[in-house]
C-alpha positions, 0 to 999 in steps of 0.5 A: 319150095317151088321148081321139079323134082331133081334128078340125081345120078349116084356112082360107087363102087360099094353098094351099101354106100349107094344104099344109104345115098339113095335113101337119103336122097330120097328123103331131100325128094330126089328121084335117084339112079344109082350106079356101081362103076364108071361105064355104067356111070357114062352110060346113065348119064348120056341116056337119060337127063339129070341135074346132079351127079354124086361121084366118089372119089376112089372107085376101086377101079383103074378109074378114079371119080376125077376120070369119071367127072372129066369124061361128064364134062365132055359128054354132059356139059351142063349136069352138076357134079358133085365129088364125095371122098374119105380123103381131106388130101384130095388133089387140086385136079380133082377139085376143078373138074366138079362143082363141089367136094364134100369130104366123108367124116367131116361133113354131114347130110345137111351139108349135103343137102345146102349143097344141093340147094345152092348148085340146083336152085330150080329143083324142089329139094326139101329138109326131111325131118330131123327124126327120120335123119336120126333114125336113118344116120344115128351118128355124127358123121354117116358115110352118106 
């Protein structure tokens, strides 16, 4: 496992949900920041470097994850983004403003974790072991 810790900037509007990211990112090796709408979001992200952001989709606000990943790329052409959402159905438009979408409930923490690896080959990001994603996502399919 060779490269940097990677960076990742977390959006959601449900504080238990980022709870559980941030653990779970934590235990890839990630140094995490978290954020609870869209113009804490923009304003985390063109303050500070990261290499990912994890973005949901339906934020509960006027603002939808796809708003929050077009106003990224024009202020942070290079990070990597990354869209969450419970909604297999997600718009084409959606799709094309971020790197990859993992839809919740049909994807689980290792997808998560391949998906990094592939986006962020030059960041140290490690399998954590199995009995502490057990321990942390006792079922199948965890809202990470």
């Amino acid at each position: 496992m060779a490269g940097r810790q990677p960076r990742i900037l977390c959006l959601d509007d449900q504080p238990a949900n980022l709870l559980v990211r941030k653990m779970l990112l934590e235990q890839f090796g990630c140094e995490v920041v978290t954020v609870l709408d869209a113009q804490s979001c923009l304003a985390a992200a063109t303050h500070e470097p990261f290499d990912l952001a994890l973005i949901d989709c339906h934020l509960g606000e006027t603002v939808t994850g796809e708003d929050v990943a077009r106003d990224l790329r024009v202020c942070v052409p290079g990070l990597v983004l990354v869209m969450l959402t419970g909604d297999p159905q997600i718009p084409e438009s959606a799709k094309k403003s971020v790197d990859a979408v993992l839809i919740k409930g049909s994807t689980n923490p290792e997808d998560l974790l391949r998906t990094m690896q592939e986006l962020l080959p030059d960041c140290a990001i490690r399998q954590p072991r199995q009995t502490l994603v057990r321990e942390l996502f006792p079922t199948a399919n965890p809202e990470f």
